[in-house]
Structures are given as C-alpha cells and as structure tokens.
C-alpha positions in Angstrom: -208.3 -68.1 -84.1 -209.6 -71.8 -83.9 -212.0 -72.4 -80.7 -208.8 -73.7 -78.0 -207.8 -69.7 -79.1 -211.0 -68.2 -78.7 -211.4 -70.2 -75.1 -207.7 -69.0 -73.8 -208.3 -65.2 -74.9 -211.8 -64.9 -73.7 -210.6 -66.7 -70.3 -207.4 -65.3 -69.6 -208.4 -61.9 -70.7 -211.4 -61.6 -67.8 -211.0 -59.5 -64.9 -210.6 -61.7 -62.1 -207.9 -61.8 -59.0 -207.8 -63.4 -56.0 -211.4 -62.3 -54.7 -212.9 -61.0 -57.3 -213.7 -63.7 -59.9 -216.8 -63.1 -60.9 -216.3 -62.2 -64.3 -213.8 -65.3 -64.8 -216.0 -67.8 -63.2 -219.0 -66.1 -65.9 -216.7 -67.3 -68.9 -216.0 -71.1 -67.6 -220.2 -71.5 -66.6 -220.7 -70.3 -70.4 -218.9 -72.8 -71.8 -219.3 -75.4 -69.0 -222.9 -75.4 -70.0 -224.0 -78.6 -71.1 -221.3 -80.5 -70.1 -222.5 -81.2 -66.7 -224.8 -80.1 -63.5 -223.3 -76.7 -62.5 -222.8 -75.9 -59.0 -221.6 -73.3 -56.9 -219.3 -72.6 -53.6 -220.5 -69.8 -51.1 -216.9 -68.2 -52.1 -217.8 -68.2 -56.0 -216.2 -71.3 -56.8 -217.6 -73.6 -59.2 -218.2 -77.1 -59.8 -219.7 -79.2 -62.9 -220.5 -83.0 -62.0 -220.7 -85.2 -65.2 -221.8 -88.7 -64.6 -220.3 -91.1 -65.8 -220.9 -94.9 -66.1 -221.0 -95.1 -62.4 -221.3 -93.0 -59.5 -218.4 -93.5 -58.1 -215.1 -93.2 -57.5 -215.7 -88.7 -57.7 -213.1 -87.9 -59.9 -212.2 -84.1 -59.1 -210.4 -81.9 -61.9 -209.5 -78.7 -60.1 -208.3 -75.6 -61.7 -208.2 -72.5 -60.3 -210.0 -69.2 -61.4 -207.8 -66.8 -59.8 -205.2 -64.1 -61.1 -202.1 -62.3 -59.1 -203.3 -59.1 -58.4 -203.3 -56.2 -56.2 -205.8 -54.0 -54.2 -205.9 -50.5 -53.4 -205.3 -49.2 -49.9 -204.5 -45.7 -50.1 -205.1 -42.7 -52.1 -202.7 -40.3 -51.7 -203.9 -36.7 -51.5 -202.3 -35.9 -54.8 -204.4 -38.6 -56.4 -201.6 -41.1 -56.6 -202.7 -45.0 -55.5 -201.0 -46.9 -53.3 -201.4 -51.0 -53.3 -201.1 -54.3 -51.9 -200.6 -57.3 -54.1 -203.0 -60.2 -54.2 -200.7 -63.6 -54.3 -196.9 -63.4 -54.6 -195.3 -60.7 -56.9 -191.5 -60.5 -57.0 -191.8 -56.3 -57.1 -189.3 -55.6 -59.6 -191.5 -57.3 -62.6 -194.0 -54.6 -61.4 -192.4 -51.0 -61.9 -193.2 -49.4 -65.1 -196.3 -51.6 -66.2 -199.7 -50.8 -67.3 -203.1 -51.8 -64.3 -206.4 -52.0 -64.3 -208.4 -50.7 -61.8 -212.0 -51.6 -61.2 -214.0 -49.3 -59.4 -217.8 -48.4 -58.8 -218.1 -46.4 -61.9 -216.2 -48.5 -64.1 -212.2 -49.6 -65.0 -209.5 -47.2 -65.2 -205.9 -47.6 -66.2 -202.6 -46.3 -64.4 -199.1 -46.9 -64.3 -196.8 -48.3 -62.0 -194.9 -45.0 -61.4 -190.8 -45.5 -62.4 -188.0 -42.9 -62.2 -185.8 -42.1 -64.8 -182.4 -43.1 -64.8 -181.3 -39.9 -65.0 -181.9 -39.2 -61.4 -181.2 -41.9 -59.4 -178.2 -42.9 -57.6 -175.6 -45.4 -58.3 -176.8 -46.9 -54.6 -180.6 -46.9 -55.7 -180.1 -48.8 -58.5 -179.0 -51.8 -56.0 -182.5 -51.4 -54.1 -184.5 -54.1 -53.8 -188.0 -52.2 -53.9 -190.9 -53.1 -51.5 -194.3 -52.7 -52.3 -194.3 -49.2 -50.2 -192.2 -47.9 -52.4 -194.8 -48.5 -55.3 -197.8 -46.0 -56.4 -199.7 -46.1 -59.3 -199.9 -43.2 -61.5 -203.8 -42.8 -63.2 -203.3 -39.3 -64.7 -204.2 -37.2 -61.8 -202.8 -34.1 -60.9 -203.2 -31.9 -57.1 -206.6 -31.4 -56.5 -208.3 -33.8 -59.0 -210.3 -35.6 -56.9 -210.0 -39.5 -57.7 -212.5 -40.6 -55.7 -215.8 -38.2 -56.7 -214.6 -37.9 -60.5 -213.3 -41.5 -61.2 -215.0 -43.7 -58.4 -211.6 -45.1 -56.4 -212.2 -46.2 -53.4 -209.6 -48.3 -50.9 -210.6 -52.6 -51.9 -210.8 -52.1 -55.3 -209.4 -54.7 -57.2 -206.6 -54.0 -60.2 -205.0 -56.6 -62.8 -202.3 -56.4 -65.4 -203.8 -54.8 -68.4 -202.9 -57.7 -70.8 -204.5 -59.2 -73.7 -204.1 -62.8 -75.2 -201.2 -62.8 -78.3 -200.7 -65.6 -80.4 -197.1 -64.6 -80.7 -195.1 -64.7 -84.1 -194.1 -68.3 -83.6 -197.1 -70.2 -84.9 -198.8 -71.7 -81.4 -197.0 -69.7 -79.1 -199.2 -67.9 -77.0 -198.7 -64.6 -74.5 -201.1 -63.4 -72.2 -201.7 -62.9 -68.2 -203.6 -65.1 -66.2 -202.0 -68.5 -67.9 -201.9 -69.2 -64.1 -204.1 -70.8 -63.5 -207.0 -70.1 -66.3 -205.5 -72.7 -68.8 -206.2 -74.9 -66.2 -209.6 -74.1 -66.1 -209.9 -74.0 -70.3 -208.4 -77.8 -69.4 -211.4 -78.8 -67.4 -213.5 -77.3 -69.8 -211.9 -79.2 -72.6 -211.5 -82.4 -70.8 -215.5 -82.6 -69.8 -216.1 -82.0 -73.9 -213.8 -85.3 -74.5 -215.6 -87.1 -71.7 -219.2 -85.9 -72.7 -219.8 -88.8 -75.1 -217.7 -91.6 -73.6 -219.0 -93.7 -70.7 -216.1 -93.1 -68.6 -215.9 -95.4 -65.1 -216.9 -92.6 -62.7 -218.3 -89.7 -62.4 -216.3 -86.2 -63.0 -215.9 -83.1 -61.1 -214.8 -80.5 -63.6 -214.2 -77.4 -61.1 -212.6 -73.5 -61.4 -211.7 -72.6 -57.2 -211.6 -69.2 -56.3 -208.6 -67.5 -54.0 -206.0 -70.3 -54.4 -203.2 -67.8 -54.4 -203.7 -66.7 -51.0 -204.5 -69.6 -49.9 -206.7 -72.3 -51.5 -209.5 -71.0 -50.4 -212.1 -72.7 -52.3 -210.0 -75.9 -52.8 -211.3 -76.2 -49.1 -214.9 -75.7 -49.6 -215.4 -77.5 -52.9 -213.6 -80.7 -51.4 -215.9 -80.5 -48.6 -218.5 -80.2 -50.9 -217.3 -82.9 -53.9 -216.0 -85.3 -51.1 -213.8 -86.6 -54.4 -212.0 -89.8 -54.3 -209.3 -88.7 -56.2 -208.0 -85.1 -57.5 -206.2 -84.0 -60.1 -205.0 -80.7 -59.3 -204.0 -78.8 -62.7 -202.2 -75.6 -62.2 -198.5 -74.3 -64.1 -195.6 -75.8 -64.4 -192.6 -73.4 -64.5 -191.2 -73.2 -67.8 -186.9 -73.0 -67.4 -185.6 -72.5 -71.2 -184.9 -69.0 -70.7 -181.7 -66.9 -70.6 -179.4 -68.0 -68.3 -181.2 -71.6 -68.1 -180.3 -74.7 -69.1 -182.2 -75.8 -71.8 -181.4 -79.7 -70.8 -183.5 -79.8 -68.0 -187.1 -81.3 -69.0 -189.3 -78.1 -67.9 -189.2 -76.6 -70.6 -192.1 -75.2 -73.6 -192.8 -78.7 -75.8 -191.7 -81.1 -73.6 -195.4 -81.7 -72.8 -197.2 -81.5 -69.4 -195.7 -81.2 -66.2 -196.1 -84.5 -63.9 -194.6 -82.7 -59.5 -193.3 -85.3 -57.7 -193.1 -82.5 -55.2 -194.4 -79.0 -54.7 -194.5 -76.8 -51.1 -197.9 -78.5 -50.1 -198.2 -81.5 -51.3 -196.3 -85.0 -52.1 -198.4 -86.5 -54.6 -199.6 -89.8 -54.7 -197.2 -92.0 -55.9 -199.2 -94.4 -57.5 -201.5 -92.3 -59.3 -198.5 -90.3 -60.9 -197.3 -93.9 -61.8 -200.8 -94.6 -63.7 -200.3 -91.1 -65.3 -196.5 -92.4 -66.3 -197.6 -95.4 -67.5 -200.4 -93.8 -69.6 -198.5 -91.6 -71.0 -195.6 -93.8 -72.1 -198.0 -96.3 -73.4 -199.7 -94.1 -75.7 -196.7 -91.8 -76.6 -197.8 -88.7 -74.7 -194.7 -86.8 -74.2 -194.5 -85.2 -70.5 -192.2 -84.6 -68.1 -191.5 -84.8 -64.0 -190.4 -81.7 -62.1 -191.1 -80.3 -58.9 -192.2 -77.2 -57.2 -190.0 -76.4 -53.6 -191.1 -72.6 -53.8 -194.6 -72.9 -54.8 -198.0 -74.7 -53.3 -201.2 -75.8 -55.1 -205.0 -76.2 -54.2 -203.9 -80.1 -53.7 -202.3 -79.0 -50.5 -206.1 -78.6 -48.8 -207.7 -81.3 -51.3 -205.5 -84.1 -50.5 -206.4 -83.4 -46.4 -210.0 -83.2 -46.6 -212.0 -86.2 -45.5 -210.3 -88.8 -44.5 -207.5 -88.1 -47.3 -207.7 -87.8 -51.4 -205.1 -89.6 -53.8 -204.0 -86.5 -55.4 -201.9 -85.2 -57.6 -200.7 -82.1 -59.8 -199.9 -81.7 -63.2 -199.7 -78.8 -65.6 -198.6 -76.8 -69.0 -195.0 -75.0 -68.2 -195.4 -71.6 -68.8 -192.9 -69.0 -69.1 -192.7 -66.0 -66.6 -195.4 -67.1 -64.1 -196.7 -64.5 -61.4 -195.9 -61.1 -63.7 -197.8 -59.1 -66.5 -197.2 -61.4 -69.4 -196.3 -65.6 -69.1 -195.9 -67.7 -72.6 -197.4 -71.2 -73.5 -197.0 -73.5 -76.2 -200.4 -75.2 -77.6 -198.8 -78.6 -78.4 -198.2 -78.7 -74.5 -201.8 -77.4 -74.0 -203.3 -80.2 -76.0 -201.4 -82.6 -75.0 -202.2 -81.8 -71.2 -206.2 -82.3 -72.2 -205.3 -85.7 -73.9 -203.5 -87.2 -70.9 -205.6 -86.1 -68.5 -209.0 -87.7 -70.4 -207.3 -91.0 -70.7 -206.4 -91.2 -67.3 -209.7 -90.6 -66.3 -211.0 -93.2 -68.6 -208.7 -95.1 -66.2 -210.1 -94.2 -63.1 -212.5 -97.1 -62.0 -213.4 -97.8 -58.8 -211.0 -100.7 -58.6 -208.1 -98.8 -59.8 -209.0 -95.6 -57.4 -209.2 -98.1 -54.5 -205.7 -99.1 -55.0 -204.4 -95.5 -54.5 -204.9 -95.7 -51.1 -201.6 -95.9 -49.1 
C-alpha cells in the first residue's frame, strides 16, 4: 500500500456512525497534526485552520466523519437484537450481512438474521421489509444472557463489519464508510498540498460529525469558522452499473463530481464556474451531476451568517449507503488536485465576487 492506501484503510476502517465518531475523528487529528491549529466542536467535530498569506477570505473544506449505521433498541428475551438505523438504509441491502456491535465490554459481531428460501412463500418474496422485521443474530441461544455475559445494552452503536480492499483491478478500491471518510482523507490531503504554498487565505480543513441525520456539526462548525466560502466534499453517486447507462458522466474515472443541485442546496453558481474553469484550464477531468434524493452539510453551511458561497463536489462511488461502496484512485486524486488549485484561487477579491 502507498500512503493515499494506508490513509483510506485506516480511515474508512474506524468505528464511527452517526454519533459515535470518536474513533474516526482520532484517525483525521493524527494525521491532521501539523498541518494546522486543531480545534474542536462541543459535538466532536473537528476543525484545522492553516493560515495562509492572509487572513482572510476563511476558506472552509468540510467533510464529514460520519458512517450509516444503526443502534440497538431492544434485546429480545431469546438474546436476539433488534435495531434502528442511523442515516438512510434501503433495508433490503441489509438482510444477511455481517455487524459490529460496540458495547461496554468491547465489540461483538452478529448477523442480520435471513430465512431460507426454502420456507418462504411465493407472496413474501414480494415484501418489501421494514426495519421491524430485522434482528440481528450474535450467537445466542434461550437463556444466554446478552447483557451480563457480552455487555449489550439498548444505544449501543453497530457498523458494517467491512475492511478496505484494493480490489483485483489495480486502483480500485472497496470498503464501507467511502461516504463520507474520503472526504475527510481529501482535507487531509489538500492541507499537505497547501502546507508549503502561500495560498491567498486562510484554510479550514474540517471532519463534521452527524451529517446523516442531519448536519449536525456542519451547524456548529460554521458558527464557529464563520467561513467565507465552503466547499462541501461528500460522494457523488457512481451510475455505471447493471442496468445503467454507462453514457451518463457519473461514472468511476470520469473524475470528481461538480452538483449543480442536491436536496439542500443550489450551489453557487459562480464558484462552480471558477471550479469549471479551473479544471478545463488545467485538464482536470470532472464532471456535473446532481443529487434530487440526497442533501449535504452545505445545506446548514451555506445559511449560516449572513450566507456562505458554497458548493459540493465529490469522488462517485459505487453502492453508497450499504456494507461495501467502490472508488477509483485516479478520481480520488484528481478530487485533491482540483480542489488545492481552486483554493490557490480563492483571494479575497475573487471570494467577494461570489456574492449574489
């Protein structure tokens, strides 16, 4: 692995959903040291400022720390767990797959319990499953008491038990948590660019907590940043898949996603056209698209203070919000590249000519 490996695995691999990000937010301070005055949110969020040539315009970088996940919320008497999920899960990617639990005396795995074909009815197979008709199965039988002998207790946090691949396609990589903890391996990567230049501003390299249900700490770190201008960096939803059309643009190396739209937030127009125009100019490839069913910490950012030129730009991913999504590095590093030469761009004359 070279070190953009090591950084994805270690990063993506860490326990950390919606709530619980401790252990993520302990990876991105590790390597955020050095880079830049480290900060922290009264939610766990955290922020890096690296000054720049000036002090202004605040340039904020947000990525989010949060994973999907699920809690527990009841423990059946036969030692079976019920759950609730933690950010949007389409249930069906969930039957049959391995969890982590984290409880008081350490983590446990079950599985999402699944009946065999062999016993369900032609009309059950056309269910569409809620989450109440999920349990999770950690190898208990009647009268094994999960809560004395393995430490469950109702609010304890579970993830997909998924490690970081680097799949048998040379730089394609597999792994939970792509959303959004690339993003945060991006802010990480853009501060190292920006370390040695003198860029025009001063940069806010941040990793929110609870963005997926709902932006949370986009809230509190804007009120604390007061930035200038955002750039929000979360997925972009990957489409060349079976039955997709592989001539639309969102697809793995066609470089990063530029929204025009997403569920929360129209993006500044002008600063997407500086990001156009940079791109194009130096032959980064990348790609518009847009988001109807999904919303980003830019919808809270762009509100706060008396409004924030923002916008939201990614790496598509495969399979977002499930056990496993799939990258491409080329997009990856390309996503770091863009996004350092736009913030070389980001003077104060240029950021005051966002403004609507």
């Amino acid at each position: 692995m070279d070190s953009t490996e090591k950084l994805l695995a270690e990063i993506t691999e860490a326990f950390g959903p919606s709530g619980f990000e401790s252990e993520a937010r302990e990876v991105m301070a590790k390597h955020l040291k050095g880079l830049g005055k480290i900060s922290y949110d009264r939610l766990g969020s955290i922020i890096a400022e690296q000054k720049g040539a000036a002090d202004s315009p605040k340039v904020l970088l947000a990525g989010h720390l949060d994973e999907i996940g699920f809690m527990v919320k009841e423990i059946t008497p036969e030692g079976f767990i019920r759950f609730l999920p933690l950010g949007g899960w389409w249930t069906h990617v969930v039957l049959g797959q391995r969890l982590r639990i984290r409880t008081a005396k350490g983590d446990i795995i079950g599985v999402v319990g699944s009946r065999p074909p062999h016993i369900i009815k032609s009309e059950e197979r056309k269910k569409v499953l809620e989450f109440d008709d999920l349990f999770i199965d950690i190898g208990a039988r009647q009268g094994y008491d999960v809560v004395k002998k393995l430490g469950v207790r109702l609010g304890d946090p579970i993830v997909p038990d998924s490690s970081f691949v680097i799949m048998n396609s040379e730089k394609m990589y597999l792994s939970k948590a792509f959303d959004n903890r690339f993003s945060c391996a991006v802010v990480i990567d853009v501060l190292k660019s920006c370390k040695n230049i003198k860029h025009p501003n001063t940069l806010y390299g941040v990793g929110t907590v609870q963005e997926e249900i709902g932006s949370k700490g986009a809230s509190t770190v804007a009120n604390i940043v007061k930035p200038d201008v955002a750039i929000i960096i979360d997925v972009g939803i990957a489409l060349d898949m079976p039955p997709g059309d592989y001539k639309k643009p969102e697809r793995l190396g066609n470089g990063p996603a530029v929204l025009i739209y997403d569920a929360g937030m129209i993006p500044n127009s002008a600063l997407r056209r500086l990001i156009i125009d940079t791109a194009e100019k130096l032959k980064i490839p990348y790609h518009l698209s847009s988001m109807p069913g999904g919303a980003s910490d830019g919808k809270v950012i762009q509100v706060s203070g008396e409004g924030v030129p923002s916008v939201y730009m990614g790496v598509p991913v495969r399979y977002i919000h499930a056990h496993n999504g799939i990258m491409y590095r080329k997009d990856y590093d390309n996503t770091v590249r863009l996004i350092t030469e736009v913030v070389k761009r980001l003077d104060k004359k240029t950021v005051a000519s966002l403004a609507v």
